[in-house]
C-alpha positions as CSV (number, residue, x, y, z in Angstrom):
1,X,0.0,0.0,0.0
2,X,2.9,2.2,0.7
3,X,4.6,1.5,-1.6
4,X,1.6,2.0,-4.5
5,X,1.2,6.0,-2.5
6,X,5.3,6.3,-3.1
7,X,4.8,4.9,-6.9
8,X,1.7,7.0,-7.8
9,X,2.8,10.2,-5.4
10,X,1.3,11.1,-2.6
11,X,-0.9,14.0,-4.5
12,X,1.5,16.8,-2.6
13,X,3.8,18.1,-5.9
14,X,0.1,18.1,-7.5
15,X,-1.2,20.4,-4.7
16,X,2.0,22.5,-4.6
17,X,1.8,22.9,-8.8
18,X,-1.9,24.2,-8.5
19,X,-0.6,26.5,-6.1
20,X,2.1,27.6,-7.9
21,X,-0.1,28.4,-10.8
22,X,-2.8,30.3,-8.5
23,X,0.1,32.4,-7.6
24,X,1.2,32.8,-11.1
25,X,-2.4,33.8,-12.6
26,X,-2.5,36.2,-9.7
27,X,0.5,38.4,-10.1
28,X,-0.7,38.5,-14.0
29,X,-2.8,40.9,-12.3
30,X,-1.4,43.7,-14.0
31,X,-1.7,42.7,-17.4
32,X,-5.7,41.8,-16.8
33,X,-6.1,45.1,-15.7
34,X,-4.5,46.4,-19.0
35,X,-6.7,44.0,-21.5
36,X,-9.6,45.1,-19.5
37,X,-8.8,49.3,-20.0
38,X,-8.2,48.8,-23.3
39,X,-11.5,46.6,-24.0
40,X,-13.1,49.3,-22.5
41,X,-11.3,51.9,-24.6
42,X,-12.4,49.5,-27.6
43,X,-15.6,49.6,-26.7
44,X,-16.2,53.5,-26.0
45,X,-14.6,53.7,-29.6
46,X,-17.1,51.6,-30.9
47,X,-20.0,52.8,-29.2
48,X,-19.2,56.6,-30.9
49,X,-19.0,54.9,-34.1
50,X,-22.4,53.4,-33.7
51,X,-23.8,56.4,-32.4
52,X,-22.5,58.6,-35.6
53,X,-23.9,55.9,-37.6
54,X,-27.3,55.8,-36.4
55,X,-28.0,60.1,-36.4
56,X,-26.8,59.7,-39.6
57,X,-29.0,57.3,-40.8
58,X,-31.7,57.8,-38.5
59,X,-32.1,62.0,-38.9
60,X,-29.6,63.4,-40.9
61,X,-30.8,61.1,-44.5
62,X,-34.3,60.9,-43.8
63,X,-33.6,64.9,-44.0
64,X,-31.9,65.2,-47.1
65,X,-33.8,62.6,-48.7
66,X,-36.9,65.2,-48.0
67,X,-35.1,68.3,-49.1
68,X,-34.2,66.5,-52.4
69,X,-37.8,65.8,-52.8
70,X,-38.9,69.3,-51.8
71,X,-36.5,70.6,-55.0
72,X,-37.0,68.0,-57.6
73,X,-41.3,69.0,-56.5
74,X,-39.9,72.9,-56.9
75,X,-38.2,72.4,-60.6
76,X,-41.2,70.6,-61.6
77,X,-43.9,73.0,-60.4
78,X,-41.7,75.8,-62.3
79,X,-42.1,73.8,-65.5
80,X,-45.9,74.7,-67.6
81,X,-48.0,71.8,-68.3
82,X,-48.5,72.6,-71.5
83,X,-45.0,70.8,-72.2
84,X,-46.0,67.8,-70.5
85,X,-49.3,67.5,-72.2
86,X,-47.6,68.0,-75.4
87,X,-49.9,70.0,-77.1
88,X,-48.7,73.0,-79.8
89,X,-50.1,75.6,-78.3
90,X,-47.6,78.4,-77.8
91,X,-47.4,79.4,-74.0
92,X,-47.2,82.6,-73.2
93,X,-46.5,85.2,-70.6
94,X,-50.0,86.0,-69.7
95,X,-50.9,82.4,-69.4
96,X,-47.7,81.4,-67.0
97,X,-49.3,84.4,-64.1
């Protein structure tokens, strides 16, 4: 029996290893505390981006798409109908007021 505990070891350089890696993982401390700033830097970065993206596309399109409208519905009111009814009859300046 005591000679199967000596063969197989007596678990004690096991218990010492985990130990020695506890002790390891916590004086990496310092570097977790750097991946952690900069994923939070990372995300704040992100999170601006996303912001921009969604004024843009949420208020500032929807804007330009209506002011594009409102001019292309300006230019066409400007033009007579008598060109887009196509008939001959001369337009003139009494008939545009």
């Amino acid at each position: 029996m005591l000679l199967q505990r000596l063969s197989s070891g007596c678990g004690c350089g096991d218990q010492l290893g985990g130990s020695v890696d506890n002790m390891r993982s916590l004086a990496d401390l310092d570097g977790r505390i750097e991946r952690y700033t900069s994923m939070v830097g990372d995300l704040a970065d992100n999170v601006i981006k996303l912001t921009v993206v969604l004024v843009t596309q949420s208020i500032l399109m929807p804007f330009a798409f209506l002011w594009l409208l409102a001019m292309i519905a300006r230019g066409i009111a400007r033009i007579p109908l008598a060109q887009f009814h196509g008939s001959s009859r001369q337009v003139h300046n009494d008939d545009l007021t």
